[in-house]
Backbone as numpy.savetxt, mean C-alpha at the origin, in Angstrom:
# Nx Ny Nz CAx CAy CAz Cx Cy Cz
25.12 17.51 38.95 24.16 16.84 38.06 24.80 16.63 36.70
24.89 15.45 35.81 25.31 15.06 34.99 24.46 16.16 33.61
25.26 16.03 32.73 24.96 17.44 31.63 23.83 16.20 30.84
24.27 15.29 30.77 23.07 14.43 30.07 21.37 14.59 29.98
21.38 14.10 31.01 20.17 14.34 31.49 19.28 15.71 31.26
20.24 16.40 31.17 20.03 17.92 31.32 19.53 18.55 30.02
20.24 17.92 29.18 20.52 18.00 27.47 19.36 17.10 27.12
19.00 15.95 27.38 17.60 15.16 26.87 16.62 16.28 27.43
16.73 16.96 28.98 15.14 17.20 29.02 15.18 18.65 27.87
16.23 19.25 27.88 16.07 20.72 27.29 15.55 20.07 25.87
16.31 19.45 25.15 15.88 18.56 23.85 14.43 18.49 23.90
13.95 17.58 24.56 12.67 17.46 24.91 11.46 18.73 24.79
12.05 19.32 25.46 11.09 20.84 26.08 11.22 21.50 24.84
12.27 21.32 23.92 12.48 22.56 22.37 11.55 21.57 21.63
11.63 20.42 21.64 10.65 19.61 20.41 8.93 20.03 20.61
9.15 19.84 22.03 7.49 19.96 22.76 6.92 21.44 22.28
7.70 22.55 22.50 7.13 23.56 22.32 7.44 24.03 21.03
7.92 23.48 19.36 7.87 23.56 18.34 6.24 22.64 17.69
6.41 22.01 18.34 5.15 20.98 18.02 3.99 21.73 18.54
3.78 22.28 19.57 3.24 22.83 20.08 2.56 24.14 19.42
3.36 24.71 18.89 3.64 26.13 18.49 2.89 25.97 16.97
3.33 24.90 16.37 2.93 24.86 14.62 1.37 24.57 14.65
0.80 24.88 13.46 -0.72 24.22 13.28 -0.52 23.22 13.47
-1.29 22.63 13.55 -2.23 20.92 13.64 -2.32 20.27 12.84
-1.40 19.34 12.11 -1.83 18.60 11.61 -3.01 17.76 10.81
-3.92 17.74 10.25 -5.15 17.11 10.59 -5.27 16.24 9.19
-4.40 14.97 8.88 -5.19 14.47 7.24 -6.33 14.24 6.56
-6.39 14.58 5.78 -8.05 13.83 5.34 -7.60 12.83 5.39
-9.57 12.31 4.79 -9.65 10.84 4.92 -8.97 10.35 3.67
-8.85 10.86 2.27 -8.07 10.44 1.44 -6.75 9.67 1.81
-6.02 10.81 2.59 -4.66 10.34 3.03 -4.37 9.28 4.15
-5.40 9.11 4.83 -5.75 8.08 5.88 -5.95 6.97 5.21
-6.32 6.99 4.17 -6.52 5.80 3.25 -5.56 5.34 2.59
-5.20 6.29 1.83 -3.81 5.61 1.51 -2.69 5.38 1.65
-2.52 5.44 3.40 -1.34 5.48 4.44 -1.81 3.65 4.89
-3.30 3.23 4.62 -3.77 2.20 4.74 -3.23 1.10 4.12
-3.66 1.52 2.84 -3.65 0.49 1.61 -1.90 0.60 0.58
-1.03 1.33 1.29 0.28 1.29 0.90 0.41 -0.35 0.72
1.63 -0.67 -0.04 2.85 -1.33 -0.95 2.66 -2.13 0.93
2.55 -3.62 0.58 3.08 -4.41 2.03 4.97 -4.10 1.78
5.38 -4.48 2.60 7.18 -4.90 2.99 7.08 -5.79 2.05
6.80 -6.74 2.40 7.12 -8.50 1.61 6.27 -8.67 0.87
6.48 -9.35 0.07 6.03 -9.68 -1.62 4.54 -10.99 -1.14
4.87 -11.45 0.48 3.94 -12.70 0.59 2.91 -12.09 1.83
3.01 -10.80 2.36 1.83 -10.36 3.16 0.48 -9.76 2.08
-0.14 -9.98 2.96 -1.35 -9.62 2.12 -2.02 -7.69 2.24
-3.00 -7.34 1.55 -3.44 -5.67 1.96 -3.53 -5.74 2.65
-3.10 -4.32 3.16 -3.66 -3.73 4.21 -2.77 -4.51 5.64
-1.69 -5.19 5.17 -0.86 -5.70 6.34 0.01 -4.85 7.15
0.02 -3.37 6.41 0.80 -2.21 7.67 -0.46 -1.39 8.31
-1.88 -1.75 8.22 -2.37 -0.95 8.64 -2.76 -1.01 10.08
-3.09 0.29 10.81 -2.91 0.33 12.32 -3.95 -1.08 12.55
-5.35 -0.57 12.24 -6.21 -1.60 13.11 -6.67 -3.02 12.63
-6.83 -3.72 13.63 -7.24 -5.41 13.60 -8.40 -5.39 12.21
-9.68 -4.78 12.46 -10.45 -5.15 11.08 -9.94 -4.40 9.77
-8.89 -3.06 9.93 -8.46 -2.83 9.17 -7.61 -4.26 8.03
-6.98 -4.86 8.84 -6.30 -5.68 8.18 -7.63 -7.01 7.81
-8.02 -7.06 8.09 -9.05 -8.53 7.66 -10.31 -7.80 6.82
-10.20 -6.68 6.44 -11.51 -6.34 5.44 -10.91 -6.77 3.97
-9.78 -7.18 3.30 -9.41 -7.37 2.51 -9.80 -8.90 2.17
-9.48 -9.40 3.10 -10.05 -10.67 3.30 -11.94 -11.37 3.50
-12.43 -9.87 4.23 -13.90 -9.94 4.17 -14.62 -9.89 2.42
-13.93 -8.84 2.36 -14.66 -8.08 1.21 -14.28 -9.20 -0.07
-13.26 -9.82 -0.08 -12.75 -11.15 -1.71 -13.83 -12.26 -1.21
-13.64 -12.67 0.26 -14.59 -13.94 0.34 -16.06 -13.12 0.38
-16.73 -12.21 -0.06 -17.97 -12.02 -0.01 -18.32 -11.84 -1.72
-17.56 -10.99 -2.53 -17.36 -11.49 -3.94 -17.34 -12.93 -4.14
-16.69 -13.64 -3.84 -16.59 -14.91 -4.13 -17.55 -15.87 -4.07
-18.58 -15.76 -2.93 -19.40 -16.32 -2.52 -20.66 -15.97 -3.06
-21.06 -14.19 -3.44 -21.83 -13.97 -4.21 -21.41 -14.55 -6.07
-20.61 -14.37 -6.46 -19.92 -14.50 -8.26 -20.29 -16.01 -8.38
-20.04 -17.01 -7.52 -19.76 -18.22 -7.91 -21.59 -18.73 -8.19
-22.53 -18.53 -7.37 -23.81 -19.30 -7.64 -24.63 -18.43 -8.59
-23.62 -17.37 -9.11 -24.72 -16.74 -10.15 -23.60 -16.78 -11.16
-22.73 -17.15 -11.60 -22.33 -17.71 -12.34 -22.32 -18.90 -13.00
-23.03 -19.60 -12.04 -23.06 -20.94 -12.45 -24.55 -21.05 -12.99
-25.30 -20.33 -12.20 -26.96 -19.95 -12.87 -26.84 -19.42 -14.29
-26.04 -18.14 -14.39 -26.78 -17.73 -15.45 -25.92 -18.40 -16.69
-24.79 -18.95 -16.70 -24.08 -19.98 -17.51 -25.04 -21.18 -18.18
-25.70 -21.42 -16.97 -26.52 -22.72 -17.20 -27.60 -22.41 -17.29
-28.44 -20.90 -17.58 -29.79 -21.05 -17.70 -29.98 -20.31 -18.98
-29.13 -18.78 -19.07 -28.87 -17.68 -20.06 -28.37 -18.49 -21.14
-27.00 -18.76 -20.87 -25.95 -19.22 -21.97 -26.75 -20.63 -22.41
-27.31 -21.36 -21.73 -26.91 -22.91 -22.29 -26.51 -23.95 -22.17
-24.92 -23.30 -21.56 -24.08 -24.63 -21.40 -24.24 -25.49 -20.18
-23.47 -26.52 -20.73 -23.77 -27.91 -19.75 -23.53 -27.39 -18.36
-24.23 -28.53 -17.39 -24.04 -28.24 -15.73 -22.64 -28.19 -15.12
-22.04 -29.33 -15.75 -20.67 -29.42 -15.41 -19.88 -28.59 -15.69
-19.70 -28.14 -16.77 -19.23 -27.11 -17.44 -19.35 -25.50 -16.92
-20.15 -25.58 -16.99 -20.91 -24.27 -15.86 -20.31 -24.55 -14.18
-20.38 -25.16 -14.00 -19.75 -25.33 -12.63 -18.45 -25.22 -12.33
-17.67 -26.15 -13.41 -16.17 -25.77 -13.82 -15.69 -24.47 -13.56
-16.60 -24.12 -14.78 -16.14 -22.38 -14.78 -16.32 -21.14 -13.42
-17.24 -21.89 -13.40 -17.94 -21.00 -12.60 -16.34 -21.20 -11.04
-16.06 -21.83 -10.69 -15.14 -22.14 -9.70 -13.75 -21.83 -10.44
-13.10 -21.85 -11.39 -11.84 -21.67 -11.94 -12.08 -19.96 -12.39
-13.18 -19.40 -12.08 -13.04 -18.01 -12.70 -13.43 -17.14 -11.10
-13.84 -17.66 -10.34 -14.22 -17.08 -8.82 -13.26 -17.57 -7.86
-13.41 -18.66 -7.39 -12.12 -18.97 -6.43 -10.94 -18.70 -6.17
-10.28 -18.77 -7.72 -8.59 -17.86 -7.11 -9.00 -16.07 -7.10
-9.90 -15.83 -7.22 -10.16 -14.56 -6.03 -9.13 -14.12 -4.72
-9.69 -15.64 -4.21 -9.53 -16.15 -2.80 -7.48 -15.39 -2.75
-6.58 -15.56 -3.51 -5.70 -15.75 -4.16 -5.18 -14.36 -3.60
-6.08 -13.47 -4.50 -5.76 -12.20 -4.84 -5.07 -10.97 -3.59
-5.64 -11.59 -2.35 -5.28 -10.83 -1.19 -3.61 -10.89 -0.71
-3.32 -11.92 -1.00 -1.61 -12.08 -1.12 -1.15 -12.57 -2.01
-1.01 -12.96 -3.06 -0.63 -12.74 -4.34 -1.59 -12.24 -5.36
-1.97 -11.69 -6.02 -2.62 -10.94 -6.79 -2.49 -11.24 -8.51
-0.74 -11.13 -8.73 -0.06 -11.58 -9.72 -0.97 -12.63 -10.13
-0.69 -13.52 -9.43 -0.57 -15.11 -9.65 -2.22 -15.31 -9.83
-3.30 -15.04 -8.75 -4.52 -15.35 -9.21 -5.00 -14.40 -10.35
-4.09 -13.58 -11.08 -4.68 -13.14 -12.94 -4.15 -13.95 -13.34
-3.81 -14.43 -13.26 -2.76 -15.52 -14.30 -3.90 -16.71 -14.57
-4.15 -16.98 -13.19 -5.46 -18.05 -13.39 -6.49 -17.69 -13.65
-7.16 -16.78 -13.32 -8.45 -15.64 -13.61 -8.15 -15.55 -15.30
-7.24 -14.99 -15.89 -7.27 -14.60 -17.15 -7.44 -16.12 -18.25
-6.73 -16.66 -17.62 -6.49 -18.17 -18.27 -8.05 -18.45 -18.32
-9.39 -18.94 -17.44 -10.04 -19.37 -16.88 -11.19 -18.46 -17.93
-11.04 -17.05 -18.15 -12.08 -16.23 -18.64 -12.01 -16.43 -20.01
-10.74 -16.60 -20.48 -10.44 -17.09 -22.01 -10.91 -18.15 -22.38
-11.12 -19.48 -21.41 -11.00 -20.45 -21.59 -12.64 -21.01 -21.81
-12.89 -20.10 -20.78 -14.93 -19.57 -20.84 -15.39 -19.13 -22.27
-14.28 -17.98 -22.67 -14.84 -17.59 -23.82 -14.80 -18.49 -24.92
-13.57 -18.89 -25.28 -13.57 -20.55 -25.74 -15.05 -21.56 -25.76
-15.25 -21.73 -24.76 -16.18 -22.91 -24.74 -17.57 -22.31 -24.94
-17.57 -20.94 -24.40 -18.89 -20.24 -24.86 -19.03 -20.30 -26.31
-18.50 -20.37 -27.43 -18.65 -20.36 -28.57 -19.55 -21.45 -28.92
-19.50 -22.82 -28.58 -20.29 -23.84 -29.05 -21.47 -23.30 -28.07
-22.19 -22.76 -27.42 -22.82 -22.64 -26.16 -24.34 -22.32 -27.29
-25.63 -22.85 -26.75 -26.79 -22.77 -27.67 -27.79 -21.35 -27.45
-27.17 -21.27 -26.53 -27.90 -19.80 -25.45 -27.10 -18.31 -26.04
-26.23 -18.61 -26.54 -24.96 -17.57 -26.93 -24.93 -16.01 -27.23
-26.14 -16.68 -28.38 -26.56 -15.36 -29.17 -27.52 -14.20 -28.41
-27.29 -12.83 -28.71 -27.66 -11.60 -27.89 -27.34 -11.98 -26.28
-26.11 -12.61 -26.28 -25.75 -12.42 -24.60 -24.00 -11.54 -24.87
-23.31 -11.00 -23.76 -22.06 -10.60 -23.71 -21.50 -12.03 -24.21
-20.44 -11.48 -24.53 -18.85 -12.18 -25.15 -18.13 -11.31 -25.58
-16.39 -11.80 -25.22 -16.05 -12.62 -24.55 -16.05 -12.90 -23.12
-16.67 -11.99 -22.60 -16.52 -11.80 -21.47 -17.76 -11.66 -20.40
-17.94 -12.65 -19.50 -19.48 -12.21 -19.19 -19.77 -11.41 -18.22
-20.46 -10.55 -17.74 -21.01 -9.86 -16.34 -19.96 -10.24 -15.20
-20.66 -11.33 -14.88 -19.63 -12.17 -13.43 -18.48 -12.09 -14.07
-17.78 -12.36 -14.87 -16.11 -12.25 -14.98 -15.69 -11.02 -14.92
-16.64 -10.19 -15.67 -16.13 -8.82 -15.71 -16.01 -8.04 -14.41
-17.00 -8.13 -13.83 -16.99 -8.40 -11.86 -15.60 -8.63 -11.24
-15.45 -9.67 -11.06 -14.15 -10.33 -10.50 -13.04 -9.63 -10.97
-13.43 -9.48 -12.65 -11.64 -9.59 -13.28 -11.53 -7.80 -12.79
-12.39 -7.45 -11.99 -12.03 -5.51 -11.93 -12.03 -5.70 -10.14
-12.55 -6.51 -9.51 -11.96 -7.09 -8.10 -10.90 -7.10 -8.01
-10.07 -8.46 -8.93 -8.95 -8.46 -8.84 -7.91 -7.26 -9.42
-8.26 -6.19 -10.34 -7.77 -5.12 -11.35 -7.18 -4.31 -9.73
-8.24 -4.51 -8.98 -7.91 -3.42 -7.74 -7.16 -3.98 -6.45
-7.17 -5.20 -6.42 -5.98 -6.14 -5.98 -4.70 -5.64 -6.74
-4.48 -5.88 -7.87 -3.11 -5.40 -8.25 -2.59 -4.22 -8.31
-3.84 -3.42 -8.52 -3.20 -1.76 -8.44 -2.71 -1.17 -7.22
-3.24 -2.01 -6.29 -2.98 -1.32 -5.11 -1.67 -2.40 -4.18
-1.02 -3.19 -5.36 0.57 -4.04 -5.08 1.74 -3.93 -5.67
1.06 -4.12 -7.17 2.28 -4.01 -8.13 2.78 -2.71 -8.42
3.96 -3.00 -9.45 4.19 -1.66 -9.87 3.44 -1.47 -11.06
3.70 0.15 -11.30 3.35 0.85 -13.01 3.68 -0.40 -13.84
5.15 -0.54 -13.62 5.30 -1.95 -15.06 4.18 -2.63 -15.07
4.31 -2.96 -14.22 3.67 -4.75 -14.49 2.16 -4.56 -14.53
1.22 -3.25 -13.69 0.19 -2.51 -14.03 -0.08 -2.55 -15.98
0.38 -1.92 -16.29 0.62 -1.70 -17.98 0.75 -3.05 -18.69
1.46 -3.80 -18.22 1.98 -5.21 -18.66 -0.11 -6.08 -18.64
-0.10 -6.22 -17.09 -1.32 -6.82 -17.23 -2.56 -6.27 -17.90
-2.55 -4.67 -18.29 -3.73 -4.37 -18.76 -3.53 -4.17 -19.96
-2.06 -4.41 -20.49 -2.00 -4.32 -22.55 -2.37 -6.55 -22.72
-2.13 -7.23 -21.60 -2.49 -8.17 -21.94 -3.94 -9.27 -21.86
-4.22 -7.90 -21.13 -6.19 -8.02 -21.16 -6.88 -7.85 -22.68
-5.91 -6.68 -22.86 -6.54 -5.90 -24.04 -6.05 -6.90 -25.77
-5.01 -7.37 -24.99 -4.14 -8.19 -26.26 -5.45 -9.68 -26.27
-5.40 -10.41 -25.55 -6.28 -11.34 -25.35 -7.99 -10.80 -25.72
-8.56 -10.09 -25.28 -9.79 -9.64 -26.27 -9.66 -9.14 -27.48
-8.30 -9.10 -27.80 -8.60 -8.73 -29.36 -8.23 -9.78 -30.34
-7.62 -10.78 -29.87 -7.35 -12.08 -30.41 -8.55 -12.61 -30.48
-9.34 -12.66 -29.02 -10.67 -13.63 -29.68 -12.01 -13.05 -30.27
-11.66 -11.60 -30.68 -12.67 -10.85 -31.36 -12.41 -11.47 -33.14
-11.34 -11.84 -33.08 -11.57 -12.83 -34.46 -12.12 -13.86 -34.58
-12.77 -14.58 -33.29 -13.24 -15.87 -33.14 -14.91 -15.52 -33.03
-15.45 -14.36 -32.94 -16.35 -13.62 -32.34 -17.90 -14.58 -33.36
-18.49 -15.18 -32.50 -19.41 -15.61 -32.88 -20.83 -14.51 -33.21
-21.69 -14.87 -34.20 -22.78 -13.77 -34.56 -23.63 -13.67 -33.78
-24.12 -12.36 -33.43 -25.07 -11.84 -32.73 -24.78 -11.88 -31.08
-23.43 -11.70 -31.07 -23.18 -11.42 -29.76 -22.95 -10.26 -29.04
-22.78 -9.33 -28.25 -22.42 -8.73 -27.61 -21.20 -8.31 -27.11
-19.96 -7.66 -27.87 -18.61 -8.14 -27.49 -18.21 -6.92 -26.56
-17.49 -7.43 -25.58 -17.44 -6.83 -24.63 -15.81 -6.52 -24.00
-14.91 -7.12 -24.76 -13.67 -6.78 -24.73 -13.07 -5.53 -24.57
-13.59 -4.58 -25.23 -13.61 -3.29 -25.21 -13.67 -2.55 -24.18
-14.69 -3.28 -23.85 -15.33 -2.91 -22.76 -14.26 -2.69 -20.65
-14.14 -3.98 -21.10 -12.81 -4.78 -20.39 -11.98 -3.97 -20.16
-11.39 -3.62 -21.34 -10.17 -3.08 -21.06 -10.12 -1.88 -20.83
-10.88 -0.83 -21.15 -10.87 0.66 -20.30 -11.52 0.62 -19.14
-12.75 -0.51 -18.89 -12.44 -0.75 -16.96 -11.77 -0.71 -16.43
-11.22 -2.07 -17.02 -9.97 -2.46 -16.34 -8.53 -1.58 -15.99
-8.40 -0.68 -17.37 -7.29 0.84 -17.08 -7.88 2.00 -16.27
-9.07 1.43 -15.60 -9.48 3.25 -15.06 -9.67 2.42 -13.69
-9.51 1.29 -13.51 -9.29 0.90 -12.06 -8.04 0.32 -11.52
-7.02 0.11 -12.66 -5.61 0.12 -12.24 -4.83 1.30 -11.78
-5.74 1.93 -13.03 -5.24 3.50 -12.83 -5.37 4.58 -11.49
-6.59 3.90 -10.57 -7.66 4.80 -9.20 -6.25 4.16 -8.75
-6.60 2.62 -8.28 -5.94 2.01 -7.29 -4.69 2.41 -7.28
-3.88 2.61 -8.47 -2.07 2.70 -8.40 -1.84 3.47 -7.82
-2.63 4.72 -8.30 -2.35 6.03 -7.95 -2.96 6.26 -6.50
-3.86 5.91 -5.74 -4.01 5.53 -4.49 -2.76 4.80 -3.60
-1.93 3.94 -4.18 -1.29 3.06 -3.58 0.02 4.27 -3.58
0.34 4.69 -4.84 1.36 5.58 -4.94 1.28 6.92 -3.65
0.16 7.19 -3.66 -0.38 8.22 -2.44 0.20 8.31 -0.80
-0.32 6.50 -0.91 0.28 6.08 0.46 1.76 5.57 0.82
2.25 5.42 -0.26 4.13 4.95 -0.50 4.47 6.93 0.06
4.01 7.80 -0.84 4.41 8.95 -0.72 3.99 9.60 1.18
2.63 9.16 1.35 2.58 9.80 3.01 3.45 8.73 3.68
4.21 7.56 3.36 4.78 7.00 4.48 6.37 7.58 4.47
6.71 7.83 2.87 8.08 8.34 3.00 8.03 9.41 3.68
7.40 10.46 3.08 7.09 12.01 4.08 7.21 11.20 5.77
6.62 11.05 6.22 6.43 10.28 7.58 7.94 9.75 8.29
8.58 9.27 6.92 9.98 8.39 7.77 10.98 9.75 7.65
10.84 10.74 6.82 11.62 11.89 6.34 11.51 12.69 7.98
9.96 12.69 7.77 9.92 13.85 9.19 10.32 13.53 10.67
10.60 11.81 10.70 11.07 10.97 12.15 12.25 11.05 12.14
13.11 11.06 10.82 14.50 11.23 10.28 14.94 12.92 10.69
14.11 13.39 10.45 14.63 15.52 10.80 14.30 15.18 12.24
13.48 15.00 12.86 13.67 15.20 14.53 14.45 14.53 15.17
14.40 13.50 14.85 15.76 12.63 15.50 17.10 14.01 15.17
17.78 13.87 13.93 18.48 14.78 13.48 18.27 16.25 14.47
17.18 16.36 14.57 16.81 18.26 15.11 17.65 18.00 16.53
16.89 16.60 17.50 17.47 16.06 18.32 18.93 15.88 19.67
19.18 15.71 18.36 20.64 15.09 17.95 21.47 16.64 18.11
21.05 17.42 17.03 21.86 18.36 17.42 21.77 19.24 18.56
20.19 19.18 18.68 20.19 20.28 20.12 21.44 19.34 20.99
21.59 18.28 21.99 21.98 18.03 22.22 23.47 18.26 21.99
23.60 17.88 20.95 25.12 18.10 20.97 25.58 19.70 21.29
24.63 20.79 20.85 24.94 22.00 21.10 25.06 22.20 22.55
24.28 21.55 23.05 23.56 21.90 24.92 25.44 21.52 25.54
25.78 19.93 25.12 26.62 19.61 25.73 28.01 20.80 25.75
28.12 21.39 23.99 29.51 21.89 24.12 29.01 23.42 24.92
27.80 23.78 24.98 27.70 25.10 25.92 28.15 24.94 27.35
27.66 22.91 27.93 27.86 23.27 29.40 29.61 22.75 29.48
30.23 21.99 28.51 31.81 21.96 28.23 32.10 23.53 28.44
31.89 24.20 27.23 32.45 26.01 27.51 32.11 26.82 29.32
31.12 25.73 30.06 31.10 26.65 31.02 32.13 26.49 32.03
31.92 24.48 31.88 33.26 24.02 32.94 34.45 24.63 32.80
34.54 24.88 31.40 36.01 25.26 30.84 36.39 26.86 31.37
35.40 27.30 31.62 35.48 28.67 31.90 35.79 28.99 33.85
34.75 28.02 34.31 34.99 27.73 35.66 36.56 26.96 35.95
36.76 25.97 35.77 37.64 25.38 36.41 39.28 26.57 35.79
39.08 26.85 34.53 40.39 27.98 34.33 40.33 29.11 35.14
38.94 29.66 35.91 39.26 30.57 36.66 39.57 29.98 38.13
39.33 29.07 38.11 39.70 28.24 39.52 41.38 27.78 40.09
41.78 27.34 38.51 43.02 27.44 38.25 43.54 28.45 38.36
43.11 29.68 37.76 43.90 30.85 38.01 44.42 31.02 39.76
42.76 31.10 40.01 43.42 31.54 41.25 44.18 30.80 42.21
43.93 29.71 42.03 45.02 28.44 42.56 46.41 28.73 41.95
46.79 29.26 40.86 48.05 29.43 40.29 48.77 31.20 41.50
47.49 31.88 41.54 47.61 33.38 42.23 48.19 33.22 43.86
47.02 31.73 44.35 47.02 31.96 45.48 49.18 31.19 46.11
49.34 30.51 45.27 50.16 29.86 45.51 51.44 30.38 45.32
51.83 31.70 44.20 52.60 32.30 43.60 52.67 33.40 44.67
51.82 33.58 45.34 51.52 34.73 46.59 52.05 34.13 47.89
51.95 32.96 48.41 51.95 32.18 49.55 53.31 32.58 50.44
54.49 32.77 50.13 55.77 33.04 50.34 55.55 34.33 51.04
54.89 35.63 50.32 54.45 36.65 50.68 53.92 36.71 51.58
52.56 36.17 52.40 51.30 35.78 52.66 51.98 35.48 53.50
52.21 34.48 53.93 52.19 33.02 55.09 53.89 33.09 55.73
53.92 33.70 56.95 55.44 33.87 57.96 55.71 32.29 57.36
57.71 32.28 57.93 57.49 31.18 57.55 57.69 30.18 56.04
């Protein structure tokens, strides 16, 4: 029988009964979660694209188009009934500050870029607005909504940098138009921006969670392979030392019987 074979099952049988032997494993649900919502591979898959199950991967996608669909007709209501402003206008907004939502599930980056542009651009036009006074500014309800939707889109993609980057430029942008700050408003910038850092902050550190249980994970597939590897190689040079031991005494006596033969054998 070939030593191979022999050496995988013993391999086998030492892994089985170490595994066997240790406690149990058991993660919480914390860590189940953020083995979920880990860092994709590629910069163009969307959340939740390493996770085991089918609705696992499409709740990212459920949950933005159900924001979206709720933000957009009450944005456009209370724009146009609260605030004041024109229908069109209200509608504008209302779609350039909800839709690249849609965005956020695979690129994230890119729909703040438009989200931020879009909320500024609100706050902007809210200034002439006749409804204005004792409502939020710069920032309204529904944006503030979305813009912490998307806060948790990025925390749970980007890095720390660019985390820090987007939330000193939340904070930079409400404090620019707190000089523009029309009377008797409600300013809410402030507001914004320690949301916005205490949900970059959940998500990162969630995302960081699950980068950390997947390395642990490739570390511990990396030692058994390795554990593996060596049983094997040990198994092989034990059954080498046995041949080696057999066939030299085989030799011997083949060297005995032959050195004798003259003696032995008339003839």
């Amino acid at each position: 029988m070939s030593d191979q074979p022999r050496a995988r099952r013993l391999g086998r049988t030492r892994a089985t009964s170490r595994s066997g032997s240790g406690p149990a494993r058991v993660p919480g649900a914390l860590a189940q979660l953020a083995v979920v919502v880990r860092t994709p591979a590629r910069a163009a898959q969307p959340l939740f694209a390493q996770a085991p199950k089918a609705w696992q991967r499409l709740l990212p996608y459920f949950v933005i188009g159900v924001f979206v669909v709720t933000l957009l007709p009450v944005t456009i209501a209370v724009l146009t009934n609260d605030y004041k402003a024109g229908g069109g206008w209200s509608g504008a907004l209302g779609v350039a500050q909800t839709v690249p939502l849609l965005l956020a599930v695979t690129r994230p980056l890119a729909a703040w870029a438009v989200i931020l542009l879009a909320d500024t651009f609100g706050a902007v036009l809210l200034i002439q607005a006749d409804g204005l006074s004792g409502h939020p500014w710069p920032w309204t309800p529904m944006a503030i909504v979305g813009y912490l939707v998307l806060m948790a889109c990025l925390g749970l993609r980007e890095s720390i940098r660019t985390l820090v980057g987007v939330w000193l430029a939340t904070g930079g942008v409400g404090a620019v138009l707190g000089f523009f700050q029309p009377p008797g408003v409600m300013n809410t910038a402030a507001l914004l921006f320690v949301l916005a850092g205490v949900m970059l902050a959940l998500t990162g550190a969630l995302r960081g969670l699950g980068d950390a249980q997947q390395r642990i994970a490739e570390q511990e597939s990396i030692s058994e392979a390795e554990r593996a590897r060596r049983t094997l190689l040990e198994e092989r040079a034990r059954i080498a030392r046995e041949l080696h031991d057999v066939v030299a005494h085989h030799m011997s006596v083949i060297t005995v019987q032959a050195d004798s033969a003259p003696y032995r054998l008339p003839g």
